[in-house]
C-alpha positions as CSV (number, residue, x, y, z in Angstrom):
1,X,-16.8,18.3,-5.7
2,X,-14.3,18.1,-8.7
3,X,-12.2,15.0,-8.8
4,X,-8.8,17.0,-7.5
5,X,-10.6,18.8,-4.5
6,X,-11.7,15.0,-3.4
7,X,-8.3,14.1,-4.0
8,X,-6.7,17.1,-1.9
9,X,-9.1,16.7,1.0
10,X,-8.7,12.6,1.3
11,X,-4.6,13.6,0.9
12,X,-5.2,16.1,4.1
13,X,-7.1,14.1,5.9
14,X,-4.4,11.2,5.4
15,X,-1.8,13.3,6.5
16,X,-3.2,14.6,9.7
17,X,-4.7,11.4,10.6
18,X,-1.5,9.8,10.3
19,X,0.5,12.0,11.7
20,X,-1.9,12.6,14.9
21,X,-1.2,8.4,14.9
22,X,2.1,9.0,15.3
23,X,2.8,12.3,17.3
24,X,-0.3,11.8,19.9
25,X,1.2,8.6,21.5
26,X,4.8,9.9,21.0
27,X,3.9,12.8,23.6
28,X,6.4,15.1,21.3
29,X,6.7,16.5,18.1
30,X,10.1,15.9,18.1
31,X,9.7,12.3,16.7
32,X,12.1,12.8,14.2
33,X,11.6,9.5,12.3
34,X,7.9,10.5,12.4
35,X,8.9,13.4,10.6
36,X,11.1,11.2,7.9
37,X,8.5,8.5,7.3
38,X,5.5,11.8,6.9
39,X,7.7,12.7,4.2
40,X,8.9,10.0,2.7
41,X,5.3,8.6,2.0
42,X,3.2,12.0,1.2
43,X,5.4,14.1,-0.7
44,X,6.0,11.3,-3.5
45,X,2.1,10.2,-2.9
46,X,1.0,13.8,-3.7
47,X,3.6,13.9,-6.5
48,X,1.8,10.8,-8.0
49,X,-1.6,12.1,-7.4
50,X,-0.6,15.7,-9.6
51,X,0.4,13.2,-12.3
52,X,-2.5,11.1,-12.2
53,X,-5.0,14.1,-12.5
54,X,-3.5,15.2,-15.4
55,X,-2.2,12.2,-17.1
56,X,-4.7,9.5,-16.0
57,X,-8.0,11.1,-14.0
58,X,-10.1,8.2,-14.8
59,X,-7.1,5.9,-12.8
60,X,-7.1,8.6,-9.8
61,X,-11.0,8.3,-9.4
62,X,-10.6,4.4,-9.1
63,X,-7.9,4.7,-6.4
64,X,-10.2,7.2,-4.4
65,X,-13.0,4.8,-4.7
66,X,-12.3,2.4,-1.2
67,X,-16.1,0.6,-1.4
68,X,-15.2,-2.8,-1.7
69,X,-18.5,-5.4,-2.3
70,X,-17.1,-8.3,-1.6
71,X,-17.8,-9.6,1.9
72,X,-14.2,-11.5,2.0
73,X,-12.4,-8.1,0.8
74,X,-14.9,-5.8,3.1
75,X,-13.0,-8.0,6.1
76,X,-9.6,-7.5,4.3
77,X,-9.8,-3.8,4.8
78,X,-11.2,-3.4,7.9
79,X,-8.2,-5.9,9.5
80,X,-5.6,-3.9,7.2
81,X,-7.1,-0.6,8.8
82,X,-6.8,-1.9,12.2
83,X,-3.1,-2.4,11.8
84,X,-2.6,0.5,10.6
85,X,-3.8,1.9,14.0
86,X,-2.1,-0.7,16.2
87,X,1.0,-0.6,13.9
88,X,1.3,3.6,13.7
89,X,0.3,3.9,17.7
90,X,3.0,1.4,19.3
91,X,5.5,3.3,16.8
92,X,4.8,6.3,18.7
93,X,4.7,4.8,22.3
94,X,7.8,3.4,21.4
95,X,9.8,6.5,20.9
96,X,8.2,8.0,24.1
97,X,9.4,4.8,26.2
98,X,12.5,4.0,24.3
99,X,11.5,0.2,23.9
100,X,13.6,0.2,20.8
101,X,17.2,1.0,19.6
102,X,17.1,0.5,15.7
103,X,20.4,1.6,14.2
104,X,20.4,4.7,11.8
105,X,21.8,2.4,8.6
106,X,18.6,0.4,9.0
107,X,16.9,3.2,9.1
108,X,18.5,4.3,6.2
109,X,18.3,1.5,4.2
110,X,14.7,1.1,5.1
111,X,14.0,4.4,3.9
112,X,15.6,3.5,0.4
113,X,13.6,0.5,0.1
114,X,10.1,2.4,0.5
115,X,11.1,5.0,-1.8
116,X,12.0,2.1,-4.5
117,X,8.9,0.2,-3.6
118,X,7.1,3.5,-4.3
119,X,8.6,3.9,-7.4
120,X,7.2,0.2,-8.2
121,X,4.2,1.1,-7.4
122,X,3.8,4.2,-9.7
123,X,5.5,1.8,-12.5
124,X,2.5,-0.6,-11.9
125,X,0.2,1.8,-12.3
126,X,1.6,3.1,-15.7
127,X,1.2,-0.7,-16.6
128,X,-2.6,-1.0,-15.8
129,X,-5.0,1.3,-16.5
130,X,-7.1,-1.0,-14.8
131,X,-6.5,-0.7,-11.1
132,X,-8.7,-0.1,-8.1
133,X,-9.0,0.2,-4.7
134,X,-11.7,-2.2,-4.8
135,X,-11.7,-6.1,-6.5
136,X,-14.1,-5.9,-9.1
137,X,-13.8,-6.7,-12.8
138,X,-14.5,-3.6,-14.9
139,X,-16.3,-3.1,-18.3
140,X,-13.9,-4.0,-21.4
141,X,-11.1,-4.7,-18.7
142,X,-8.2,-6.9,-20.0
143,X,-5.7,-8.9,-18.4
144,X,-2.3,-7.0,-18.3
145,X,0.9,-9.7,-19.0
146,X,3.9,-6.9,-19.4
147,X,6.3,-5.5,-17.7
148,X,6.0,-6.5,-13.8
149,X,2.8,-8.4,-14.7
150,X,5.1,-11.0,-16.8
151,X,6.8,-11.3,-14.0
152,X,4.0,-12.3,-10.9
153,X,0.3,-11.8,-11.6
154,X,-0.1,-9.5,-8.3
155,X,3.0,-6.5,-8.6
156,X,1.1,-4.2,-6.6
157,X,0.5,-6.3,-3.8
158,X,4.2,-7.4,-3.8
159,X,6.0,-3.6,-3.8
160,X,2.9,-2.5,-1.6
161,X,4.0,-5.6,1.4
162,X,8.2,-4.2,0.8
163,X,6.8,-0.7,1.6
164,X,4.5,-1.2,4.5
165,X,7.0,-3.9,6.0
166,X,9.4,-0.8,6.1
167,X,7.5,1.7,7.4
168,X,7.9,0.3,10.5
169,X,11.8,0.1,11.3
170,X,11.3,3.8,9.4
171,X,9.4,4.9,11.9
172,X,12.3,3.0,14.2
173,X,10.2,0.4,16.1
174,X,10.7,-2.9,16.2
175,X,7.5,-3.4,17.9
176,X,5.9,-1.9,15.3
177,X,7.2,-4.1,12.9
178,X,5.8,-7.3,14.7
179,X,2.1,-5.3,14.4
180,X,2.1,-5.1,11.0
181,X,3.8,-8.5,10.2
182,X,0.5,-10.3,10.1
183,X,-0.7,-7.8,7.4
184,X,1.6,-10.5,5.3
185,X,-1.2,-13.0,5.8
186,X,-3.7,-10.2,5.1
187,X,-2.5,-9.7,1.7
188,X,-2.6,-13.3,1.1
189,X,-6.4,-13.4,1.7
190,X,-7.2,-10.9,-0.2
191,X,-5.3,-12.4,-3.6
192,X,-7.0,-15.8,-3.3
193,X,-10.4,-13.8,-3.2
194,X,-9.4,-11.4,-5.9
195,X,-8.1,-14.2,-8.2
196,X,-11.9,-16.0,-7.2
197,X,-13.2,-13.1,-8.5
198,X,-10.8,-12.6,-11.7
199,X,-11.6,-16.0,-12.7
200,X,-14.8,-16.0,-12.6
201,X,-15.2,-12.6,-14.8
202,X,-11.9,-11.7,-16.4
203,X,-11.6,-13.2,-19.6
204,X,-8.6,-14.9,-20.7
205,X,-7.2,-14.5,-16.3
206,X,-7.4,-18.6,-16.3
207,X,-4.6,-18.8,-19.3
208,X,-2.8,-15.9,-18.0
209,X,-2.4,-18.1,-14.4
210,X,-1.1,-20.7,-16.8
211,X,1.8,-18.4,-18.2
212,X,2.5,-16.7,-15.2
213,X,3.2,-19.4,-12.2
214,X,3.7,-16.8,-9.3
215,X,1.1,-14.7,-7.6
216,X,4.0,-12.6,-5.4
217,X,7.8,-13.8,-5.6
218,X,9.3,-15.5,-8.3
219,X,10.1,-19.0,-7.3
220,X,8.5,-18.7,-3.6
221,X,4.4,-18.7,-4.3
């Protein structure tokens, strides 16, 4: 299969997956805040996809690629995964039982923030060419120090755990929200293996630590 038909059937399959997540256990298809988070996430995500296949292919194959070798990393994904699920499932028993009343500013404001964390997110992928889905240290890779990456050593990590901390209170569940809290502790696991792994292989990542003190938030760690 060409490299855009992969990318349009994973994109799909996303998309009905998630939403099935969502709508099944909500009983109705008039979850509205379903509806906003579905579009809020895909239509931006295929946006980036189209601009990736024609300006960067090579980066859109390594964010398709999801086979991760390390052990530590292999557990990172599957508890991430799982989630997901649990996350995406009580979001949608929620709005069938009414459990929560989250007020449509925070809603609002919610919604801003994942859009700008999206944004991030394509802006650290402009930054390094380098990226995957997987840790592993590729041939002739360098370390990246500009933009965001001057700023903490892991930007994706720290725009990607704004945008999945407000997908929940998008979605308009605090019971959702407490699901995916713990994937805050997930994404700490997985930087002290990758930087394990960047250490041992990257050259130059050791100094780079040096220069750049903070893994996720200025100031905090």
């Amino acid at each position: 299969m060409t490299l855009a038909l992969r990318a349009l059937i994973k994109f799909i399959v996303g998309f009905l997956l998630v939403g099935a997540l969502l709508f099944l256990p909500a009983g109705s298809l008039s979850y509205s805040n379903g509806w906003l988070f579905l579009g809020l996430l895909f239509l931006p995500m295929l946006i980036l996809g189209l601009v990736l296949l024609l300006k960067a292919p090579s980066l859109l194959e390594k964010r398709i690629s999801v086979k991760e070798k390390e052990t530590t990393q292999k557990g990172v994904v599957a508890l991430s995964g799982l989630l997901f699920f649990v996350g995406f499932v009580v979001a949608g028993l929620d709005f069938r039982f009414g459990w929560s009343q989250v007020p449509i500013w925070v809603v609002v404001l919610s919604s801003v923030i994942l859009l700008v964390a999206y944004a991030l997110y394509a802006e650290v992928m402009r930054e390094n060419a380098y990226l995957s889905r997987t840790i592993e240290v590729q041939e002739s890779q360098k370390v990246v120090d500009t933009g965001l990456y001057g700023i903490v050593r892991h930007p994706m990590y720290a725009v990607t755990l704004w945008l999945f901390l407000a997908i929940p209170v998008v979605l308009g569940s605090w019971w959702s929200l407490l699901c995916f809290l713990p994937y805050i502790a997930v994404i700490v696991v997985r930087i002290v293996n990758e930087e394990q792994v960047l250490e041992k292989g990257l050259a130059g990542y050791t100094d780079y630590k040096k220069r750049v003190k903070y893994r996720l938030f200025p100031f905090v760690w």
